[in-house]
N, C-alpha and C positions, 0 to 999 in steps of 0.2 A: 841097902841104905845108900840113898846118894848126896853126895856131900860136891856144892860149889866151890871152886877154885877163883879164887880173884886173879881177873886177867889183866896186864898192865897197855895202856893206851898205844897202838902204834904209832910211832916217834916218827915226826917225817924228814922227807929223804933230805936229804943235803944236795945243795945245789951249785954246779961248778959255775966260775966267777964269768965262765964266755957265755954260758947259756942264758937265753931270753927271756926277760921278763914277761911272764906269762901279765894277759890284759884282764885284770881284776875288776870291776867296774866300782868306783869307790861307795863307800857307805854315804845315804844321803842322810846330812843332819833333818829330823822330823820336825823340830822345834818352832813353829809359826814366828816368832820375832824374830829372828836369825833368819829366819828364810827372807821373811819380807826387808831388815834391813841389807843383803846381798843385792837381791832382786832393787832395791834405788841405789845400791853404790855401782851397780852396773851400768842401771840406766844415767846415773851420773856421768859415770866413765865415756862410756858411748857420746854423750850430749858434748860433751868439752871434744870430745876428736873433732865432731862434727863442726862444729862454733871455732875451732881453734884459728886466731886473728896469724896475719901472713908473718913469719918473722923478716926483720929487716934489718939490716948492715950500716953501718955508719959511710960508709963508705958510698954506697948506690941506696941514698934511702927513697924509699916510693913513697912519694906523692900523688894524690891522686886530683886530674887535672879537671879544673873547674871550667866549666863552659861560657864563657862573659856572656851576661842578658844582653838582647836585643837593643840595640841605641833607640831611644825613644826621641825622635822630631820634635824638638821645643821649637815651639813659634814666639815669633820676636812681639812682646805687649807694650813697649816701648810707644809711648805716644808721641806723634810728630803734628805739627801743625795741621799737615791734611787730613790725618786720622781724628784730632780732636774737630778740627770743623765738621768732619763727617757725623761723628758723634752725635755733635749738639744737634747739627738738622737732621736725625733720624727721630721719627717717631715711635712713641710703642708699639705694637702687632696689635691690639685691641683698638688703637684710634685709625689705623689707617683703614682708609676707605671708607670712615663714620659718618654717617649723614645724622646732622640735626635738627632739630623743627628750626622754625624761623625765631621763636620766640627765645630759643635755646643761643642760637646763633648773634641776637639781639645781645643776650645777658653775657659772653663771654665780648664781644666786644666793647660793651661799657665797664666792663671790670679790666679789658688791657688796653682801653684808653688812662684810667683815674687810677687804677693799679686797687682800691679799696673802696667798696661801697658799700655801704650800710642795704640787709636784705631787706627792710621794710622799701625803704629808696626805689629800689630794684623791682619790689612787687608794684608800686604805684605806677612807674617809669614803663613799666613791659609789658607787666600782665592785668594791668587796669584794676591793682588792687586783689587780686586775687592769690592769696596767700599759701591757700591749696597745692595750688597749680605749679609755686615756684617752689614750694619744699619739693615738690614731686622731680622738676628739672636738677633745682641741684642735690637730689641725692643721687640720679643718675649721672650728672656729669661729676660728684664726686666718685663712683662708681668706679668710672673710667679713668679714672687719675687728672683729670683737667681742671678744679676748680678744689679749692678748699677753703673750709670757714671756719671761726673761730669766733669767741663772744669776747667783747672789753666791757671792763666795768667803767662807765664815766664818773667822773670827778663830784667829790660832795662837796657840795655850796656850804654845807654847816646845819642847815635849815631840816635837812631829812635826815632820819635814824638809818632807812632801809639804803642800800646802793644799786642803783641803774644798770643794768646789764643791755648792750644794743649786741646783734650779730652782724658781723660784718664777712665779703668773702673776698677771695683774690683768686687770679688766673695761676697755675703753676705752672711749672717751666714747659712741662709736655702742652699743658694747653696754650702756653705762648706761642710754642711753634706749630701749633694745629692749626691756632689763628693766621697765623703768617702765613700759614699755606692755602688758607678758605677763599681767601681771595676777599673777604669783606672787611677787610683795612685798607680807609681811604689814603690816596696818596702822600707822603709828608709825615701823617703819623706813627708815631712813637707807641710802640707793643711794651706794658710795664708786667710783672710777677711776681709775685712774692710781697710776704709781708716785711715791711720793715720799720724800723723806728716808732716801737712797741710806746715808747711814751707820748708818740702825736697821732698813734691812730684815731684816739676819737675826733682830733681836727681836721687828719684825711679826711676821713670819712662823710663830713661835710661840706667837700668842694664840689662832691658829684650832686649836690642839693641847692648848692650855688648857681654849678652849671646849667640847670635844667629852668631856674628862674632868666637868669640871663639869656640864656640860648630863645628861650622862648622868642624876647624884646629884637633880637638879631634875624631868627627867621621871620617876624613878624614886618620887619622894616625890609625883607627880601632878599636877607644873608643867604647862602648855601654853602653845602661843602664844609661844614665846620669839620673844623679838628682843634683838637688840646695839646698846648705843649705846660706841662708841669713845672715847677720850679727844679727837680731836678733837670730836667734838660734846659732850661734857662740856665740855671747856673754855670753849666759845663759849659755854653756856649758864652759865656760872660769869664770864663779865668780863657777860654781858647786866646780869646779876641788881646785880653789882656799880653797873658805870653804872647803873642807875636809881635806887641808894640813894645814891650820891654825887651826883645830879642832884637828887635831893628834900631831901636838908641837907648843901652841900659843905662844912659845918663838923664835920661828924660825924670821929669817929676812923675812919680807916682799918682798923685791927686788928678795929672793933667790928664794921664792917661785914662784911668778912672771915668772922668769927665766925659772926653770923648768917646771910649765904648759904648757908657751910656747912650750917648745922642744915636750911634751905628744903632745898638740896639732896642731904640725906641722906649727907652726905661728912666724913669725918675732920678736922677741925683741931689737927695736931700743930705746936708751935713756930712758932705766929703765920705759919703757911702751911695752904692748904686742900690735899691730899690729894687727885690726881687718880688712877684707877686706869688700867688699861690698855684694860680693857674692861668695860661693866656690861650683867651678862645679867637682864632685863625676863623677868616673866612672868605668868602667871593660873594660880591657883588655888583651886579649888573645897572652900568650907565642908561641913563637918560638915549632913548635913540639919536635926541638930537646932536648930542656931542659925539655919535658914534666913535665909542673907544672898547666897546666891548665891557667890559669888566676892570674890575679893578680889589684889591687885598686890601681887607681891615681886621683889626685887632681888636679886643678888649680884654682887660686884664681885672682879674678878679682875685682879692682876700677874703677869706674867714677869718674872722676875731671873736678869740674866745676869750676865758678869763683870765687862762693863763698869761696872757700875753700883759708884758709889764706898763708905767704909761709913756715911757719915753718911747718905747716901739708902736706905741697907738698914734702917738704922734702921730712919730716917722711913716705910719703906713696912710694917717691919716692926708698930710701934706704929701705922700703922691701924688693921689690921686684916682689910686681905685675903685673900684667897685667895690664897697665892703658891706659885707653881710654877716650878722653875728645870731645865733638862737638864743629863745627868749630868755631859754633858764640862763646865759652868760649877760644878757641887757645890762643886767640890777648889779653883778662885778665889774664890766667894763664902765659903767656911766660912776661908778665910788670912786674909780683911778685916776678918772680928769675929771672930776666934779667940778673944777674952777676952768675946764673946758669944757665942758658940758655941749657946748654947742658943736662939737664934732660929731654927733651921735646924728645929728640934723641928716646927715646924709646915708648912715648903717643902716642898710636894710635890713629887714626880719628872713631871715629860715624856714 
C-alpha cells in the first residue's frame, strides 16, 4: 500500500545585504491602453528635450540680432520749374513719331485755332461734306488721346417740345502739344484745348461758321496768312496794356486810360467800356506794285449774336461796329429785344 506524503515548498535562501542584485528583467504590463498611453508620454517626453527654448538670465538676456533691410534709393518727385516745363512738352509714347493724313492734320488745326467746333462745320470745311469719313478720323484721333468730343443741347425758343442736340469737338492738351510740334501753326497763332465755359459753348461754336464766311470775303479781296486771335487772348492783351498804364501814373483816370488802350488796340469804346469781339481775323495783304511797299496787316473783327445776349449788349456790340452774324433760329429773339431798333438787324448777317 503506498501512501503520499505532502511535501512543503522550498523556502528560498536568504540573501546577504552586500550581495548583488541579481538582473531580473521586469514583468512587461500586456494591457494595450497602458501600453499605448507610455509609448505617447515617451514620445512626449523625448519631443519637449528636443524643442526645449534656451534658458536666459536676467542679467545677460539673448537677444536675437535683427539684420536692418537694405536702404532702398528714394528718388526725389519734387517738381521744379524745369521738370514741370519738361512735363508739359513731352508727349505720349503712342503720338510720337504719328504721322496723319492731311485731312486729319487740317481738323486738329482748326479746332486749336477756335478751341470748339461744331462736327457737322468740320465735315463741310475739310472733308466736303462727307460725314463718313470724319467719324472715321476722329475716332482714330480720339484713339490716340488727341481730340475729344462731347454733344450740348441747344437752347429752346419755347416753340419746340423735342431739344436739339449738336456735337461739338476740342483739341486736348496732348494734341495741343503734337500740334505745336507738327509744324502746321502759322506764325502768331494761338494753340487753345479744352473745353470750357460749358454755358456758351453753343455760342463758341458758331464763331468757326462765322469764320469761314468772313474768311472767305478776305481771301477773296487777296488776304493770306490768316490767323485768329479769340476774345480770350484779346482780353489778356487789353487788362496787360491797362496794368501798365495804371503802374506808370496810378493817379490817372480810369476811363482815360481805358480810352487809350482802346485806340493802341484798335477796339471800339462805346459807353466808357472797351469792346471785346468774339473773334479777330489777322491777315497780310499785298500793295499795289506801284506804291512798292510790299505788304501790309489788316484786321477784322467778328461777333455772333445769339438770343441770349440782352438788348443793351446788342446795342453795345451793335454801335461797334462788327461784323455780326446771328443763326436763323436766334433772328426772331434777337429782332423782339430791339424791336423799336429794329433797324440794327439791317447789318446781321445769317449763319
Amino acid at each position: 500500500m503506498r501512501i503520499d506524503i505532502p511535501q512543503e515548498p522550498p523556502r528560498p535562501r536568504a540573501i546577504a545585504p552586500d550581495a548583488p542584485t541579481p538582473n531580473v528583467p521586469k514583468e512587461q504590463d500586456s494591457h494595450p491602453i497602458r501600453s499605448r498611453l507610455k509609448a505617447l508620454s515617451e514620445r512626449a517626453d523625448q519631443h519637449r528635450l528636443n524643442h526645449e527654448p534656451p534658458r536666459r538670465t536676467r542679467s545677460a538676456p539673448q537677444h536675437k540680432e535683427q539684420e536692418a533691410p537694405p536702404r532702398r534709393e528714394v528718388k526725389d518727385t519734387r517738381e521744379t520749374p524745369d521738370t514741370r516745363r519738361t512735363q508739359r512738352n513731352r508727349l505720349p509714347t503712342q503720338t510720337i513719331g504719328m504721322q496723319l493724313r492731311p485731312e486729319e492734320r487740317k481738323t486738329m488745326l482748326e479746332l486749336g485755332r477756335f478751341r470748339i467746333i461744331r462736327t457737322d462745320d468740320l465735315a463741310d470745311a475739310v472733308y466736303n461734306g462727307k460725314q463718313r469719313k470724319l467719324r472715321e478720323d476722329l475716332s482714330y484721333l480720339r484713339s490716340k488721346g488727341l481730340v475729344t468730343t462731347r454733344h450740348v443741347n441747344l437752347r429752346r425758343d419755347g416753340k419746340r417740345r423735342h431739344i436739339d442736340r449738336v456735337e461739338v469737338a476740342t483739341l486736348t492738351k496732348e494734341g495741343r502739344a503734337w500740334l505745336r510740334k507738327s509744324g502746321e501753326v502759322p506764325a502768331g497763332q494761338t494753340v487753345y484745348a479744352g473745353f470750357v465755359k460749358p454755358r456758351e459753348m453753343e455760342h463758341d461754336s458758331l464763331i468757326y461758321r462765322a469764320y469761314r464766311k468772313e474768311a472767305e470775303k478776305i481771301t477773296g479781296q487777296g488776304g493770306t496768312n490768316l490767323r485768329v486771335k479769340l476774345d480770350f487772348e484779346i482780353k489778356a492783351d487789353v487788362q496787360k496794356a491797362i496794368h501798365a498804364e495804371r503802374k506808370a501814373d496810378p493817379k490817372r483816370d480810369m476811363t482815360e486810360i481805358k480810352e487809350q488802350v482802346a485806340k493802341q488796340q484798335e477796339l471800339p469804346f462805346v459807353d466808357g467800356r472797351i469792346q471785346i469781339p468774339d473773334a479777330r481775323i489777322e491777315f497780310d495783304r499785298k500793295l499795289d506794285n506801284d506804291q512798292n511797299q510790299g505788304s501790309r496787316t489788316g484786321h477784322e473783327d467778328i461777333e455772333v449774336l445769339t438770343a441770349a445776349y440782352r438788348p443793351g449788349h446788342l446795342r453795345a456790340k451793335a454801335q461797334a461796329g462788327f461784323r455780326a452774324y446771328a443763326a436763323g433760329a436766334d433772328r426772331a429773339s434777337i429782332t423782339a429785344k430791339i424791336e423799336d431798333e429794329h433797324y440794327m438787324m439791317r447789318d446781321v448777317l445769317d449763319l
